[in-house]
N, C-alpha and C positions, 0 to 999 in steps of 0.2 A: 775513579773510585769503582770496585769492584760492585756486583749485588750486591753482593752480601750484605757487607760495609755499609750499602748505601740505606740499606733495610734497617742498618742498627742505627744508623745516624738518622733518619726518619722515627723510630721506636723512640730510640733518647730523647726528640725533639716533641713526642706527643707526651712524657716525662716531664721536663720541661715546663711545660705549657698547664700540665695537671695541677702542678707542685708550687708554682712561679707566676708572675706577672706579665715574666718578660716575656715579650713577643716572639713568636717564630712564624717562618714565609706558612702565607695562608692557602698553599697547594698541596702544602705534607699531608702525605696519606693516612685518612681514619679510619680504623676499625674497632670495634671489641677487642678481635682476638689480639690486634698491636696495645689496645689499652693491658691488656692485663700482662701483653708481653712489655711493659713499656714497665712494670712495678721493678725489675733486675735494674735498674738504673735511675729508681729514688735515692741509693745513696750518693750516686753523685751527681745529683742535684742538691742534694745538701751540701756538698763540698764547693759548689757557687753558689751559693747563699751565704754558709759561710766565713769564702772567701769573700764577698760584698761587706758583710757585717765588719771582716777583720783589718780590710783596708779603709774603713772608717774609723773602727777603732785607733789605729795607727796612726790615721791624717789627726784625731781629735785628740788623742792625747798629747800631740804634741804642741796642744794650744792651752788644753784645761785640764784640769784635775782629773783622774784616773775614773772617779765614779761617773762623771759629765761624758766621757767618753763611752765608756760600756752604754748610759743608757743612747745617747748618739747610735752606737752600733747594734742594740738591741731594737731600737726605732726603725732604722735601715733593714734591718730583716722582716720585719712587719710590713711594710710596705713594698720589698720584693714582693711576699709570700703572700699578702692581702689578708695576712692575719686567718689564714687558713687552718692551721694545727690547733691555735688557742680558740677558734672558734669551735673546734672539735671537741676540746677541755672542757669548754665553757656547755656545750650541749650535754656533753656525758654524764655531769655533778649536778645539770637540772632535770634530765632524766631519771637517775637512777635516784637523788633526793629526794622527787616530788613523784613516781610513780610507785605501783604497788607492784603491778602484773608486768611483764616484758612488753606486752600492747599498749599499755600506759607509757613508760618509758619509752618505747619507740615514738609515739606519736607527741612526747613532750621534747623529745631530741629533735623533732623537725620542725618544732613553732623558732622563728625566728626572733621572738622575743627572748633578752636574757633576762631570766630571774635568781632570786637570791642565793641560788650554789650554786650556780655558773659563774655570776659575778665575784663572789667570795675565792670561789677557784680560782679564776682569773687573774683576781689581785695579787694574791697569795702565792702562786707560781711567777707570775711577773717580777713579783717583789723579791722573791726569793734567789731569781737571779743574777737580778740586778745585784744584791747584797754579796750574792757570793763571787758575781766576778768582781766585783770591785774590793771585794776582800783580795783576793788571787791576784788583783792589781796594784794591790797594797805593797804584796810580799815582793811580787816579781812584774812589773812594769808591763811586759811584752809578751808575756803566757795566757792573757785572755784571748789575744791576736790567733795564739794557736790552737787553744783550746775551740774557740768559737767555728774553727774549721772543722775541728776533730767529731766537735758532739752535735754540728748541723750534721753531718754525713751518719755520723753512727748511732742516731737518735733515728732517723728516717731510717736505715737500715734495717733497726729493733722494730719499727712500726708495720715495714713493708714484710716482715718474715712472719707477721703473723696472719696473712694469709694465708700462707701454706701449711699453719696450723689445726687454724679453727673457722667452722662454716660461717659462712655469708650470712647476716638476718638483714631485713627489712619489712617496715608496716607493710609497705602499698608499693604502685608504681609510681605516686606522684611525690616524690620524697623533693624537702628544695634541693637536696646538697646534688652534686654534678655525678654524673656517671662512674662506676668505680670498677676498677680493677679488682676482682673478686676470684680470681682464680689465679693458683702460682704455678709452675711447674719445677721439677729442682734444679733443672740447667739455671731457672730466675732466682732461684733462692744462690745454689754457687756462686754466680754471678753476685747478689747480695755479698756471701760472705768474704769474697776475695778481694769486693772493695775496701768491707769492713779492715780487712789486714793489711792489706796496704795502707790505709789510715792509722794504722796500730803503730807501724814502723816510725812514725812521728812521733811518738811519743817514748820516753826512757821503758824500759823494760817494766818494774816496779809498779810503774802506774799505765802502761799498758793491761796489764794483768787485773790488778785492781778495778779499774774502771771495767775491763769487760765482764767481771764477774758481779759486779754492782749492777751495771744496766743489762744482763741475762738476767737476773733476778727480779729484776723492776719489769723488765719483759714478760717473765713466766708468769710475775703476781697480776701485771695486768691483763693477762689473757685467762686466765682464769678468776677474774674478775668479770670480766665481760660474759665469759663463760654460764658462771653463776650467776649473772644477772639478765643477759638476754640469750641467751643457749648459744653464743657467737661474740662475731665482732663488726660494725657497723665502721661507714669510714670517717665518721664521728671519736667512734673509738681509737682508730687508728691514730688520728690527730693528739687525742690525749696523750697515747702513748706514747709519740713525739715528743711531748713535752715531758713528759715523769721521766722519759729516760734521759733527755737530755741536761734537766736539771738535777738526775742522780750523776752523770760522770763530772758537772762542774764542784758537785759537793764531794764527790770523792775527790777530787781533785783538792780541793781545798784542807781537808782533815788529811792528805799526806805530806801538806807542806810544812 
């Protein structure tokens, strides 16, 4: 394996490791600057996540009922991911609920206690996608298997591009969440977008188009969401936005069928 190669497959595997549960050898090389070069290759980490989630899918529907299966492969991605993005959901709706100022908010985004609009969020996004792949599983058997592929990747895509949009905040140094890739360059972001289209191609033309114009809009409103509420975006934030978009392209998905 060349450098180069061997650089990007070290970068991927600090990816990986950021995004993921799963293990990787414990001599890969750390840095910042590979951390933030390591965000060009969140979207496919989503695309094994979920592939994980869709080959569960796949095993469980072929024993039980279509909704018993989604929530099976819905469970499998949480337990990859350690429930990483919903806990991001879940800090953002009790910050920005229960704080006044953006110093409020930030410092309610870092109590690891959830309270009552994190958990309401929580539910509410969980439930909602349960309901609608299993509606989606209703119509067509075997398109949540795809879908779940489709909008792990291009949900973590929509999330990871908005670094390159809008600046970094944080309270303090001692924040609990883990070190974050905070800076993009646009070789990271092309690299985003090309995976994004290569996932496009999976999908019928009609609802390629659709879907990416759906979660571009759930992108733009969530970053000027964040915008407007802490002058940035936190990687709390980021998390959210994983999950708004990826439960906008299951619902698009569903009102085209």
């Amino acid at each position: 394996m060349s450098t180069s190669l061997k650089r990007q497959w070290q970068i991927f595997l600090i990816a990986l490791a950021f995004f993921t549960r799963i293990p990787i050898p414990a001599d890969t090389p750390y840095s910042a600057k590979r951390l933030n070069q390591a965000n060009r290759y969140f979207g496919v980490v989503g695309i094994i996540v979920g592939i994980v989630s869709a080959v569960v899918y796949l095993l469980a529907v072929a024993l039980f009922p279509p909704a018993i299966a989604v929530a099976l492969a819905m469970i499998s991605s949480l337990l990859v991911t350690g429930a990483f993005h919903e806990d991001g959901l879940a800090d953002v709706f009790d910050g920005f609920g229960g704080g006044w100022e953006p110093e409020q908010k930030l410092e309610i985004m870092k109590d690891s206690r959830l309270g009552t609009y994190g958990a309401a969020a929580l539910i509410m996004a969980l439930g909602m996608k349960w309901l609608t792949l299993a509606a989606i599983a209703e119509a067509e058997p075997f398109l949540p298997a795809l879908m779940l592929v489709v909008m792990h990747s291009l949900s973590r895509i929509c999330a990871a591009s908005l670094i390159f949009s809008y600046p970094y905040v944080r309270a303090d140094q001692n924040s609990k969440v883990k070190p974050l890739a905070n800076q993009q360059s646009q070789q990271d972001l092309w690299v985003l977008i090309a995976t994004g289209l290569i996932i496009l191609f999976l999908l019928p033309i009609n609802v390629a188009l659709a879907v990416t114009l759906v979660i571009t809009a759930a992108r733009f409103l969530c970053g000027k969401w964040f915008e407007q509420q802490l002058g940035g975006y936190t990687g709390d934030c980021l998390g959210a936005t994983q999950q708004i978009t990826e439960l906008a392209g299951y619902i698009t998905l569903l009102a085209l069928l």
